[in-house]
C-alpha positions as MATLAB code, in Angstrom:
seq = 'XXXXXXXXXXXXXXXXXXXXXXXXXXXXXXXXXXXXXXXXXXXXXXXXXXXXXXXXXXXXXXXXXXXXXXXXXXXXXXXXXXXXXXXXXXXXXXXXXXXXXXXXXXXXXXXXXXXXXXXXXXXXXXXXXXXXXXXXXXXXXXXXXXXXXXXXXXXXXXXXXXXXXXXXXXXXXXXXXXXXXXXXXXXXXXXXXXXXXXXXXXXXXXXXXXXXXXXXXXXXXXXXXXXXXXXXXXXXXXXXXXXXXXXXXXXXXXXXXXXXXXXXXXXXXXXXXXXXXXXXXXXXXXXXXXXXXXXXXXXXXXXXXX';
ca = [
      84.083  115.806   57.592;
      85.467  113.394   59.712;
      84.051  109.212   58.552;
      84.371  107.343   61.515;
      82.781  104.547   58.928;
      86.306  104.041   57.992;
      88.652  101.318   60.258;
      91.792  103.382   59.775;
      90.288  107.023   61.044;
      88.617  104.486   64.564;
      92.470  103.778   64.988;
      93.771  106.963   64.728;
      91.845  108.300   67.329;
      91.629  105.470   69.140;
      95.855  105.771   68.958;
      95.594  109.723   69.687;
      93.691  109.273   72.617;
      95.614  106.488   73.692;
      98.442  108.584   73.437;
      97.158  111.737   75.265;
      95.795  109.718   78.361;
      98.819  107.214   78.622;
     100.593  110.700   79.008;
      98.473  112.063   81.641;
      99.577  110.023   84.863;
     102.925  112.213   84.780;
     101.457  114.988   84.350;
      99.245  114.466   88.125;
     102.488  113.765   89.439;
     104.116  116.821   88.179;
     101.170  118.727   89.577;
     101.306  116.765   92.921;
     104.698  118.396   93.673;
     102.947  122.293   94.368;
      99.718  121.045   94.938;
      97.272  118.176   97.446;
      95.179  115.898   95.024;
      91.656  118.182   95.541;
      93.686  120.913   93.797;
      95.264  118.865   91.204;
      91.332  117.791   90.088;
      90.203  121.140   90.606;
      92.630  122.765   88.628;
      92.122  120.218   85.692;
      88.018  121.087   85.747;
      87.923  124.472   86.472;
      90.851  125.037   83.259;
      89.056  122.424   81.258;
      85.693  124.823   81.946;
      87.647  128.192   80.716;
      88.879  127.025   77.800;
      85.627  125.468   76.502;
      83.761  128.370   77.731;
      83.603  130.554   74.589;
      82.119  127.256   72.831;
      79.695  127.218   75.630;
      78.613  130.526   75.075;
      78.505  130.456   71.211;
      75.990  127.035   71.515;
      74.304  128.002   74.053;
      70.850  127.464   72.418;
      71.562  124.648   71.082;
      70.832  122.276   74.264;
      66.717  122.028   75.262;
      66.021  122.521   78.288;
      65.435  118.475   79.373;
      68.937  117.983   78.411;
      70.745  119.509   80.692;
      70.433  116.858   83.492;
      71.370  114.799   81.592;
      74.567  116.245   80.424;
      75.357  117.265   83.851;
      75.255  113.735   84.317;
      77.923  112.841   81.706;
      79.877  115.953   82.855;
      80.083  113.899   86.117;
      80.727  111.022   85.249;
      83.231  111.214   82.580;
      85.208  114.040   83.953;
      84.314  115.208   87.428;
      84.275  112.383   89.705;
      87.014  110.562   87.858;
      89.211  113.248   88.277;
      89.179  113.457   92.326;
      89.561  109.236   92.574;
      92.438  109.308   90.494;
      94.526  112.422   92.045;
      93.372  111.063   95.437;
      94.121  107.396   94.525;
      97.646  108.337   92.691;
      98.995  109.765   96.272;
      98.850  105.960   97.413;
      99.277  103.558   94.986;
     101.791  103.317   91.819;
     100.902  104.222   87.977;
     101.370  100.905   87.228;
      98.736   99.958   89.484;
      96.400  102.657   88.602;
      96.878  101.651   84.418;
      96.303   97.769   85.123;
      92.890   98.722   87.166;
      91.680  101.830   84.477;
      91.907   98.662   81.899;
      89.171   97.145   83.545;
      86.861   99.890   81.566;
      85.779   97.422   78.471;
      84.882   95.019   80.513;
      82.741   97.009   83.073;
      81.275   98.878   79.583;
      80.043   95.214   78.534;
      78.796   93.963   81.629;
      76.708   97.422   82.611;
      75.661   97.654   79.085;
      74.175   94.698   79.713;
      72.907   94.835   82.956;
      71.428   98.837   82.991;
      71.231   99.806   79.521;
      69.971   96.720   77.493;
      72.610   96.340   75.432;
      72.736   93.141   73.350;
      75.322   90.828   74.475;
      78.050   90.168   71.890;
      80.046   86.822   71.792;
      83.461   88.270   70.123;
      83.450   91.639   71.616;
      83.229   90.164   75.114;
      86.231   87.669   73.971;
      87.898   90.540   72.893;
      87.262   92.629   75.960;
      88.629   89.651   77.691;
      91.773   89.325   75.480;
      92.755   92.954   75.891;
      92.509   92.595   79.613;
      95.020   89.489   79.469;
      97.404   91.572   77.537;
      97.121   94.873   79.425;
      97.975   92.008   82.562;
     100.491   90.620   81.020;
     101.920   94.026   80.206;
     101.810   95.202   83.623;
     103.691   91.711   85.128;
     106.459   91.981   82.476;
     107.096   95.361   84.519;
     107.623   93.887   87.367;
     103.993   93.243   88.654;
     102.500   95.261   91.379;
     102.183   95.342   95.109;
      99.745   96.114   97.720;
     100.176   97.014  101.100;
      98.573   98.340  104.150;
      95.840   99.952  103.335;
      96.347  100.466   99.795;
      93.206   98.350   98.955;
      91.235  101.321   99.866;
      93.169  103.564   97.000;
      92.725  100.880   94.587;
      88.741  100.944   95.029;
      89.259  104.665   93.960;
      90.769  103.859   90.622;
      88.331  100.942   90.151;
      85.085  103.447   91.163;
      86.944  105.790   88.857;
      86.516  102.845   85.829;
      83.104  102.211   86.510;
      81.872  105.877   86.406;
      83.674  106.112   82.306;
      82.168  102.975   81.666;
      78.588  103.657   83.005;
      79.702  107.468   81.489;
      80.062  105.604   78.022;
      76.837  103.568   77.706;
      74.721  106.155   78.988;
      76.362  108.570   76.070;
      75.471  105.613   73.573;
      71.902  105.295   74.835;
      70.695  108.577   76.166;
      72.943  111.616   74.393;
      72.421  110.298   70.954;
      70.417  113.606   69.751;
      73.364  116.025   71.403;
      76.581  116.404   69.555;
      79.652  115.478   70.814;
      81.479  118.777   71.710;
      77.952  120.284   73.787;
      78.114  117.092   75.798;
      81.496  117.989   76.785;
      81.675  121.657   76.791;
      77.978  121.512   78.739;
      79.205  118.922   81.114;
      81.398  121.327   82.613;
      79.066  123.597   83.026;
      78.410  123.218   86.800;
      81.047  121.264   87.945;
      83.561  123.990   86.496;
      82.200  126.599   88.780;
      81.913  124.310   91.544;
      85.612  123.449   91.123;
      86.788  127.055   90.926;
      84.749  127.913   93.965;
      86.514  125.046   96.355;
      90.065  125.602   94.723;
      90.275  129.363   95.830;
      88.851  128.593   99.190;
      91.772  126.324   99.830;
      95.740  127.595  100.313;
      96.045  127.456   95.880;
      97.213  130.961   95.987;
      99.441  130.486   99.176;
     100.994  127.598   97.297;
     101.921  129.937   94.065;
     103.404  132.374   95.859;
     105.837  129.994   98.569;
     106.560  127.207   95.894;
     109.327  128.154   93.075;
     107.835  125.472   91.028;
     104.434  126.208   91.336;
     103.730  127.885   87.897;
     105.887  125.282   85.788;
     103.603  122.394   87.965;
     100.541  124.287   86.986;
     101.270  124.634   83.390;
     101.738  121.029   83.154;
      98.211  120.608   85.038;
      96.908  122.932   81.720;
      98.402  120.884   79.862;
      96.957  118.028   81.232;
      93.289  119.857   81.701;
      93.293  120.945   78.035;
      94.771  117.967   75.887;
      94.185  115.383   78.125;
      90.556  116.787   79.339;
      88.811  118.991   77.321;
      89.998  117.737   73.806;
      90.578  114.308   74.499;
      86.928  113.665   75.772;
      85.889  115.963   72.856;
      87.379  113.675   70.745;
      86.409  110.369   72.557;
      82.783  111.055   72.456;
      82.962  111.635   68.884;
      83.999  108.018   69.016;
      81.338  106.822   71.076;
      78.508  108.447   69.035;
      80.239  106.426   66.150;
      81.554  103.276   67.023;
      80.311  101.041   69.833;
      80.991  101.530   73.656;
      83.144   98.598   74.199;
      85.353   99.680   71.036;
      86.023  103.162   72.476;
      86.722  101.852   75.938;
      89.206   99.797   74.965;
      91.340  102.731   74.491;
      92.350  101.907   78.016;
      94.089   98.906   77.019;
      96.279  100.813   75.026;
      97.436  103.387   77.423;
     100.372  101.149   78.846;
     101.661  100.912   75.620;
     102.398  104.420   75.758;
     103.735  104.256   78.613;
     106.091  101.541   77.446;
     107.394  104.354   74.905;
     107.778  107.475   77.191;
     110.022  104.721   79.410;
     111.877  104.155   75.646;
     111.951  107.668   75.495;
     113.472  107.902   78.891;
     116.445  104.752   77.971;
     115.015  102.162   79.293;
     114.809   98.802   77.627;
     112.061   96.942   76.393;
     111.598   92.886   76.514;
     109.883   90.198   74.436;
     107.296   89.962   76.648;
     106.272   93.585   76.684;
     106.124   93.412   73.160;
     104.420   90.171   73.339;
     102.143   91.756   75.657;
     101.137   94.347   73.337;
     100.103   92.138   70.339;
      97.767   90.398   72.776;
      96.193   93.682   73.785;
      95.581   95.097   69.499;
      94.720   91.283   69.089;
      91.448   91.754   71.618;
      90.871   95.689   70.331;
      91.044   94.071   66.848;
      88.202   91.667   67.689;
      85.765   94.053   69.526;
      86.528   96.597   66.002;
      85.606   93.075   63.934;
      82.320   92.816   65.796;
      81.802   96.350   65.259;
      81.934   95.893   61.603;
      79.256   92.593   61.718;
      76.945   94.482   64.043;
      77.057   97.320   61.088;
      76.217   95.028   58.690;
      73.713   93.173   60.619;
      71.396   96.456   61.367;
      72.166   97.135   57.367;
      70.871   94.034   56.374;
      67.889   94.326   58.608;
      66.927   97.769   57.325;
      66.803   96.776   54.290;
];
């Protein structure tokens, strides 16, 4: 058994997940070359919905009947709308772009929290939210900033709506999933929006596209790829996280996502300055914080139990 109790196993995942998403932009853009951006999303759901579906048959019984909206709800918001606004947004605007606004998810998780869910405010995780977003910033400048033009304003709303469906996604997890485990609220939430997906993908020119484009298949694998690991497990994994650490701890997985994209570009030969690496400290600095607070708020509902 898994004790998320323990700071090291948080990292981990928080690292693994980190890892998987940071990896995720290239795979859109690999499926982007075969397919438009309402295939690229439908592909990732409808895949995501096949491979969980033998879990979804197996538990079945297991969700009540006044949970389903619910979950549907979470389905939605943590997988299904996201993934349209991003392969819509990422045909416009750059990934460095799309990273610096997706790291705006701990702060929107504090400030909604707050605002829709009752969540108490907390003095250092807000700092740390704050810090993190400096250093994912600062990360993104040290790579040469980023640019907006024409009407690329409108593609960066998508990316930002995008952030503020995973963080209302996260606090409504924390507040109104708490009795549902971790894998029905993901293997439910595709429930409907899995068949939905399939039915608009196959009404489109998908199968056209397989048959005139040589690198169809090798594009779609890496959308599998991307729909299994970086969809279906990943959230899997991350709402294990929620359901044991607090929101604004498990969003700031976002701020870490650049950093892996620091090391596919070390991967790729390409150097790396002081200030990236600068950069980074400034972003574990503010995760560091928010998993401090997470510790006193542990001890505080201890102490008041007893």
């Amino acid at each position: 058994m898994i004790d998320f109790n323990k700071p090291l196993t948080q990292w981990i995942f928080l690292l693994f997940l980190a890892f998987t998403w940071g990896s995720s932009f290239i795979l859109m853009k690999m499926g982007l070359r075969s397919f438009d951006n309402f295939q690229v999303a439908s592909l990732r759901i409808l895949i995501s919905f096949v491979f969980l579906l033998p879990i979804f048959i197996r538990n079945l019984k297991q969700i009540k009947p006044k949970q389903w909206l619910p979950v549907t709800i979470a389905g939605l918001l943590g997988s299904g709308i996201p993934a349209f606004l991003f392969t819509t947004a990422q045909t416009q605007i750059s990934s460095s772009l799309t990273g610096m606004l997706n790291s705006l998810v701990p702060l929107f998780t504090v400030l909604i929290g707050l605002i829709f869910f009752g969540i108490s405010f907390r003095k250092l995780k807000f700092i740390g939210a704050l810090i993190g977003l400096c250093g994912a910033i600062g990360l993104l400048m040290a790579n040469g900033g980023i640019s907006i033009q024409n009407n690329d304003f409108v593609y960066a709303s998508l990316v930002i709506l995008a952030t503020l469906c995973y963080a209302t996604n996260v606090n409504f997890i924390k507040v109104k999933l708490v009795e549902v485990s971790s894998l029905n609220i993901t293997t439910f939430g595709f429930t409907f929006i899995g068949p939905a997906a399939g039915i608009y993908l196959f009404n489109t020119d998908f199968t056209g596209r397989l048959s005139a484009d040589p690198l169809a298949w090798i594009n779609l694998f890496y959308i599998a790829l991307l729909a299994i690991f970086g969809t279906a497990i990943a959230v899997i994994l991350f709402n294990m996280l929620i359901k044991k650490v607090s929101a604004v701890f498990a969003s700031s997985v976002t701020y870490i996502i650049p950093v892996f994209a620091i090391f596919w570009g070390i991967i790729d030969g390409e150097t790396v300055s002081y200030k990236e690496f600068l950069s980074i400290g400034i972003i574990l600095t503010g995760v560091y914080l928010i998993n401090q607070d997470n510790k006193l708020e542990r001890q505080e509902q201890s102490a008041n139990a007893n």
